[in-house]
Each structure stands twice: as C-alpha cells, then as structure tokens.
C-alpha positions in Angstrom: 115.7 85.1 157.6 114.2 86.2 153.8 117.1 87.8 152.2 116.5 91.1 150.4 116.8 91.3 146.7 119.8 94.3 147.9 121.6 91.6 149.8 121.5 89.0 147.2 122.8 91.0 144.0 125.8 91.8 146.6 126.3 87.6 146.5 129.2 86.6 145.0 129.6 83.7 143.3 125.9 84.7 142.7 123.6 81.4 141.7 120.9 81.8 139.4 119.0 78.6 138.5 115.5 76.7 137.5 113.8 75.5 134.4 113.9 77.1 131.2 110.1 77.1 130.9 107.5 77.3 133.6 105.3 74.2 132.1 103.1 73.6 134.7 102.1 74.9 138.6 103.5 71.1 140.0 106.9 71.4 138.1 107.5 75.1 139.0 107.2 74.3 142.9 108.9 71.3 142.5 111.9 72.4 141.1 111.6 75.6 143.6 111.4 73.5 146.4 114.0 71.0 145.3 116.7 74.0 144.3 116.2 75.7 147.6 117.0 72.3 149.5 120.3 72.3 148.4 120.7 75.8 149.4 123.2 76.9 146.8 120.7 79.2 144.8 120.3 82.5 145.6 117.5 83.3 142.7 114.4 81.2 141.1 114.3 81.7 137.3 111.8 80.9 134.5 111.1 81.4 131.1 107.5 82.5 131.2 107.6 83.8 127.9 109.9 82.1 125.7 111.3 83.7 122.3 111.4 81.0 119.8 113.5 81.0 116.2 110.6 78.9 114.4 106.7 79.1 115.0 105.8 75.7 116.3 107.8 75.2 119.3 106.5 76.0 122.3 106.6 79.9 123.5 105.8 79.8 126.8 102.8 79.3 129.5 102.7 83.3 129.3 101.2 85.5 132.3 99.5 82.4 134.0 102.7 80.8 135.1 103.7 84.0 137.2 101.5 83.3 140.0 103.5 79.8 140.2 106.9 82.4 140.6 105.0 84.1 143.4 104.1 81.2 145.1 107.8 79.6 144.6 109.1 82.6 146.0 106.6 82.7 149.3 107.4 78.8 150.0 111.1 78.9 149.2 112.1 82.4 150.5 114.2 82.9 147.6 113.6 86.3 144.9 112.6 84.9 141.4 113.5 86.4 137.9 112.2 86.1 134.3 112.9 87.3 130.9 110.8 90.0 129.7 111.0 91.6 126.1 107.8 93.8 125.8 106.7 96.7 128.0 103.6 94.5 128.3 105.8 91.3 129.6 107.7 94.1 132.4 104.4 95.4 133.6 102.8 92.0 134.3 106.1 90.9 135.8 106.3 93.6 137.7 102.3 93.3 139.1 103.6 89.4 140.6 106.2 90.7 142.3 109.5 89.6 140.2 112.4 90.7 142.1 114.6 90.7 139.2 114.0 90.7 135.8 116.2 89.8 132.2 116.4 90.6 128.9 116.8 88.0 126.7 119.5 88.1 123.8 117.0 87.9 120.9 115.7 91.5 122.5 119.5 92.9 122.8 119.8 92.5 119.3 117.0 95.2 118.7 117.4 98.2 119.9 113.9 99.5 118.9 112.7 96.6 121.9 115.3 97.1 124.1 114.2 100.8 124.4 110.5 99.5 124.7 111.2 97.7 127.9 113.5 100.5 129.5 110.3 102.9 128.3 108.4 100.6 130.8 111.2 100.5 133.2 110.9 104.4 133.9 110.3 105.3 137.4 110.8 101.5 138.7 113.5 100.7 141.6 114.3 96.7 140.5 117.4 95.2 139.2 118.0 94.2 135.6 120.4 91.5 133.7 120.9 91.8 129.7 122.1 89.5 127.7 124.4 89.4 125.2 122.7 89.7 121.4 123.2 86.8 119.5 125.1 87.8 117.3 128.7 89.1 118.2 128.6 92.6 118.9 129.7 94.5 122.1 128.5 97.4 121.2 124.6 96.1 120.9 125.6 95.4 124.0 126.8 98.0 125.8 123.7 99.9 123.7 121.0 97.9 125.8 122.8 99.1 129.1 123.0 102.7 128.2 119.2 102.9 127.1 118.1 100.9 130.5 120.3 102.5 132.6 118.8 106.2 131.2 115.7 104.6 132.2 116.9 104.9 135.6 117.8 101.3 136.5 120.7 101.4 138.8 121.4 98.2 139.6 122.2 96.4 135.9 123.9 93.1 135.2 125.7 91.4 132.1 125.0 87.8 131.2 127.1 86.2 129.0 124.9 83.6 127.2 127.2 82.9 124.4 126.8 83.7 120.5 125.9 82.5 117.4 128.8 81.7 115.1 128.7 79.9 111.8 130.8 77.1 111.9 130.9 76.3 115.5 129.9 72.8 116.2 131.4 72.2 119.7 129.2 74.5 121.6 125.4 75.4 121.3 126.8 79.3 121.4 130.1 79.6 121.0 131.4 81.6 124.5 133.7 83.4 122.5 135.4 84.2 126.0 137.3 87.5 124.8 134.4 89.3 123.6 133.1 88.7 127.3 136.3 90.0 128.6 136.9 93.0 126.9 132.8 93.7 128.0 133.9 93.4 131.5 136.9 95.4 131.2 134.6 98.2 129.3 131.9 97.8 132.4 134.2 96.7 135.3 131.0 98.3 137.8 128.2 95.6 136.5 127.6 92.3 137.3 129.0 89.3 135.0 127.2 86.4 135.3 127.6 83.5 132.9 125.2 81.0 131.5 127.1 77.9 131.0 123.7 76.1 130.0 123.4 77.8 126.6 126.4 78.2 125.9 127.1 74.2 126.2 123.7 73.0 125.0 124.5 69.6 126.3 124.6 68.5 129.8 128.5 66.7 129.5 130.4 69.9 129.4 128.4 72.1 132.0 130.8 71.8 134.7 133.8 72.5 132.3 132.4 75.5 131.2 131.2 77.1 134.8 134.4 76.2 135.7 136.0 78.4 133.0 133.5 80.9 134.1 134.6 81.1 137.7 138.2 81.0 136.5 138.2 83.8 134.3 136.4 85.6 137.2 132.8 85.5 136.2 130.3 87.0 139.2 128.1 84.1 139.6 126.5 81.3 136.9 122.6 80.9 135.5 122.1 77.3 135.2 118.7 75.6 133.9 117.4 72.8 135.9 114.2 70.9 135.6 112.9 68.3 137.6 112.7 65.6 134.6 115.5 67.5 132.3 114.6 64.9 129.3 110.8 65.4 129.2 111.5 69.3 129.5 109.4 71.1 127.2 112.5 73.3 125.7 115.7 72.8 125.9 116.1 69.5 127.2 119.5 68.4 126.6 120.8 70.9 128.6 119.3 71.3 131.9 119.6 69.0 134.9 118.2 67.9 137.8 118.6 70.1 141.2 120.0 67.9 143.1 122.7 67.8 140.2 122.9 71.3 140.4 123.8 70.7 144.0 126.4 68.7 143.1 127.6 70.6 140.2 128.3 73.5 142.4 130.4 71.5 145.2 132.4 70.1 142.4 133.4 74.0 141.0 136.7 75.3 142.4 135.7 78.7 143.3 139.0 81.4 142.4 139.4 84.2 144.5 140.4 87.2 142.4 143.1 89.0 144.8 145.1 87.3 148.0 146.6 89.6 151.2 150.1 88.3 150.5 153.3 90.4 150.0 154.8 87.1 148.9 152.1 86.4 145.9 152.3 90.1 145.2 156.0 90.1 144.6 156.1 87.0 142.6 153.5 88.0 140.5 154.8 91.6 139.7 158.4 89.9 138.6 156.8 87.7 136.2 154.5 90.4 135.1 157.6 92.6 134.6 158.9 89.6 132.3 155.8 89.6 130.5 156.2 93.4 129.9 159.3 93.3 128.7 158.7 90.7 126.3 155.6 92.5 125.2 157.9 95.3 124.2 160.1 93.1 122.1 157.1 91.5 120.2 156.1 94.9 119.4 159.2 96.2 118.0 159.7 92.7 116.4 156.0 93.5 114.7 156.6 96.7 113.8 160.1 95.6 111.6 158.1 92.4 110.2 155.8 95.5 108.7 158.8 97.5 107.9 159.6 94.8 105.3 156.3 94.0 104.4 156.2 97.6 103.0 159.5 97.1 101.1 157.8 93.8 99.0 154.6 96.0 98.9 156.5 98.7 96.6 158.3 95.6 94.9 154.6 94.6 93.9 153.3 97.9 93.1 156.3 98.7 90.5 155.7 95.1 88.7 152.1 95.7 89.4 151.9 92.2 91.2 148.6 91.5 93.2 149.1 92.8 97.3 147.6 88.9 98.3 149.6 85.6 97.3 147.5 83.3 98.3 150.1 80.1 97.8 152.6 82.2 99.8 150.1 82.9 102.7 149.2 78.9 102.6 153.4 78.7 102.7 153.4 81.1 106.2 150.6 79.2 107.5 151.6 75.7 107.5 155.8 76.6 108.3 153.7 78.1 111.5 151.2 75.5 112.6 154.5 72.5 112.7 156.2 74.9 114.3 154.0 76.0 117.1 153.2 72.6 117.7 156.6 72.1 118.6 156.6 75.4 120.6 152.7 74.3 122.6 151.0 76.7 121.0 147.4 75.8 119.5 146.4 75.7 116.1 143.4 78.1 116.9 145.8 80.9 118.6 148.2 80.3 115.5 145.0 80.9 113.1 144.2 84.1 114.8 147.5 85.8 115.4 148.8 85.3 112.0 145.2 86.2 110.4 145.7 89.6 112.3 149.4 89.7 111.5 148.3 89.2 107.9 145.6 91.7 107.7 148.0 94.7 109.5 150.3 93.7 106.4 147.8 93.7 103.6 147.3 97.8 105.0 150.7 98.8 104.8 150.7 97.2 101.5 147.6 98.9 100.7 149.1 102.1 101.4 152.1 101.5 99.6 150.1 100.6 96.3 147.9 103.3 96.7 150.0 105.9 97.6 
C-alpha cells in the first residue's frame, strides 16, 4: 500500500536519498528502483536544476528530467522531491507532481529569492525543506522559514547541509553542529534532517557523520546515491551506491530520544543536578575572573597601557592547552572557551578605559 506524503513526513528516522543530478531517464529509474529494493527510503530525490559556483559545470538536465521523477515515483511507490529556487522551478515542479520540494542553500542566503519561491508557494498544500545558507547565519535561516511559512506552507522542514568556513579542510562544509542545535532548539516543531553527504564530501566518513546526526537527535538523513557514484556527473566523491546506502543504514545505531523508565529518569536527574550545581560554580568562578580583569583594566588605563597583551594572551593560551590535555579536554574546546573568556574580558576592560 502507496504511502501518503502525510504519513511519510510523520517517519522518523525519515530517509531521504538518490542522485544529486538526474543525468539521464535510465540512471533516474535505476537508482529509483534500486533504492526502493532495499526498502529503507522513504523519498526519491534529484537535483533537476543544480546551482553551480562557476559557469562550466554542469547545471542540471532542467524540466525534462521531471517526467523521469514522475515515472520513478509511479514504479517505486515512493513520493520524490527536488530543489527549486525560482517561482518558475516551483510551478513546473509542482505541474509533475513533486510531493515535496527543497530549497537549496545558495537560495537561503537571498532573501529577495527565497521570497520568490514562497510568492509561488501561495495558495499550495505541499511540504517544504530549507536549507541552511552557506554561510553561517541562523537568522537567514530562520528568515527563509518565516517568509514560506507566511506563504501558507504548514508543513516546513530544516536541513542541515553544513557551511562554508574558511579554514576548514576536514569536511566539504563544516557541520558546525551547535549552530544546528541552537536552530533546533529555536524551531523545536520542524523537521531536522541532516545531509551527511555534503557536509563530508567524501564517501569515507558518511557513516560517522549520520551517526553523529542520529546521536545528536537529528529527524532523519538526505543521502546522495548514484548508480555509478564515480562517473556521476556532480559530486562524485560523495555519493554511493544504493545498495551501500542499504548497508549504511543497517550499520547506524538509531538513539531513541526519551525511555519509560523511572530508573533512567532518576539517574539522569542526579547527574543533571551535579551538572547544575557545577554550572553555578563556573559562573561565579567567571564572574570573579572578570572582577579582577576589571582591577588590571584600571591598572592599564592609569599608565595608559594597551587593553590587549598579545605575549600575555599567547602565555594563557599555551599554560591551558598542556593543561587540558592532562585534564581530556580538546584543544578545539580550549580554543573556544578561552577566546570567549577573552573577549568578555576585553569589555569589562573596555568599559573600564572608557569610562
């Protein structure tokens, strides 16, 4: 029995997966029919159009290939989605019968396009993801939602694709895995999905990022497959083969996000409590760190002495990283704490030299 588009959006984990570019009518059905046969997808996807970042590379089969989703959809029985980005791209999707339909992150990062396709939206009864923009910004973000969600969409969903970050060399978008977080906690109603595939960019470290996914209670994973991943059109080095996919989904441990057990419960709450408690004692430990800092910012401001010492802040920096190795605590969580720690004491400074 055909599932309705309803039912499915209700899925959790919810699996979203097919090539990032319909190429040709053979590969589309292909991959369909091979991704249904495993019978862990719940939606077909394909880039139809396809945003590029230079001219050259190829942009998609356009409106010809969406005849291919409707057919995938008739043999497989599954609802298909694309990425649209123009009120154009939504009405033609709409005319083949996509169930569901995405907007990309090079469109969330415009609002002046994102408002274009809710314009076209208006008046329509079918579900919607958004991505996030590529650049780091929730509230780009949670802008796209508001303008398609005036437009009347009710059901809307968040994909987490990943951002651009200068720098990053480990991932193809860095996940950036707090940024997603506080977007869920802001929007605790919507769908989260995540899309391992661009965030890793590389086939070795899909499964370890779904698997993050899942465990920081993600509602489902977008993956890419192709039926010949390294002769793919786009994007080759990061989608796989459905079978794979198959595989790749058996092999995820799938976290439940709440037990019915007064035991758990109990435990839980007295470690919670312990983490309260010493929540409190960093805080008032913070708040006299900036006490002092105040008393060496008047110090400065009476010999007229700059507020930043940068050998002094090298000095802090490296007495911390030996010591949190010793205590397990990363380098990267060092960084950031003591660049925020930093930065709170540079204001109180501030005000002290200014005031």
């Amino acid at each position: 029995m055909r599932e309705t588009v309803q039912q499915v959006w209700k899925k959790r984990p919810m699996i979203i997966s097919g090539p990032c570019s319909a190429e040709t009518e053979e590969q589309v059905l292909e991959t369909a029919t091979r991704l249904a046969k495993t019978g862990k997808v719940d939606i077909l996807r394909a880039g139809i159009w396809k945003p590029r970042t230079r001219p050259g590379s190829f942009e998609g089969i356009g409106t010809k290939g969406l005849p291919w989703m409707q057919q995938a959809k008739k043999i497989t029985g599954l609802p298909v989605t694309v990425e649209v980005a123009t009120a154009k791209q939504v009405e033609d999707a709409l005319t083949f019968d996509v169930d569901v339909l995405w907007i990309g992150a090079r469109t969330t990062v415009n609002p002046f396009s994102v408002q274009d396709v809710a314009d076209a939206l208006r008046g329509v009864d079918v579900p919607v993801l958004i991505k996030n923009p590529i650049n780091p910004d929730l509230e780009l973000w949670t802008g796209a939602v508001e303008r398609v969600a005036k437009a009347g969409i009710k059901q809307i969903g968040l994909i987490h694709r990943g951002f651009s970050s200068y720098g990053n060399t480990e991932y193809r978008n860095a996940p950036m895995w707090h940024l997603a977080i506080e977007m869920k906690r802001r929007n605790p109603e919507l769908l989260m999905i995540n899309d391992p595939s661009h965030i890793s960019g590389r086939r070795d470290i899909l499964l370890d990022v779904a698997q993050k996914a899942i465990d920081l209670d993600m509602d489902g994973l977008i993956i890419e497959s192709h039926i010949d991943p390294d002769k793919a059109w786009s994007d080759a080095k990061q989608q796989i083969t459905p079978e794979r996919l198959g595989e790749m989904i058996g092999q995820i441990v799938w976290r439940k996000e709440d037990i019915n057990s007064e035991e758990f419960h109990a435990a839980l709450e007295k470690l919670r409590q312990q983490i309260n408690h010493l929540d409190d004692e960093l805080m008032q430990i913070l708040s006299q760190r900036m006490s002092i800092a105040e008393k060496i910012g008047e110090y400065k401001k009476n010999n007229n002495i700059t507020i930043l010492q940068t050998n002094r802040w090298n000095e802090i920096l490296e007495r911390a990283f030996k010591k949190g190795e010793k205590l397990n605590l990363s380098k990267e969580f060092i960084t950031k704490y003591f660049d925020a720690v930093h930065m709170e004491s540079i204001n109180h400074q501030n005000k002290i030299m200014n005031s």
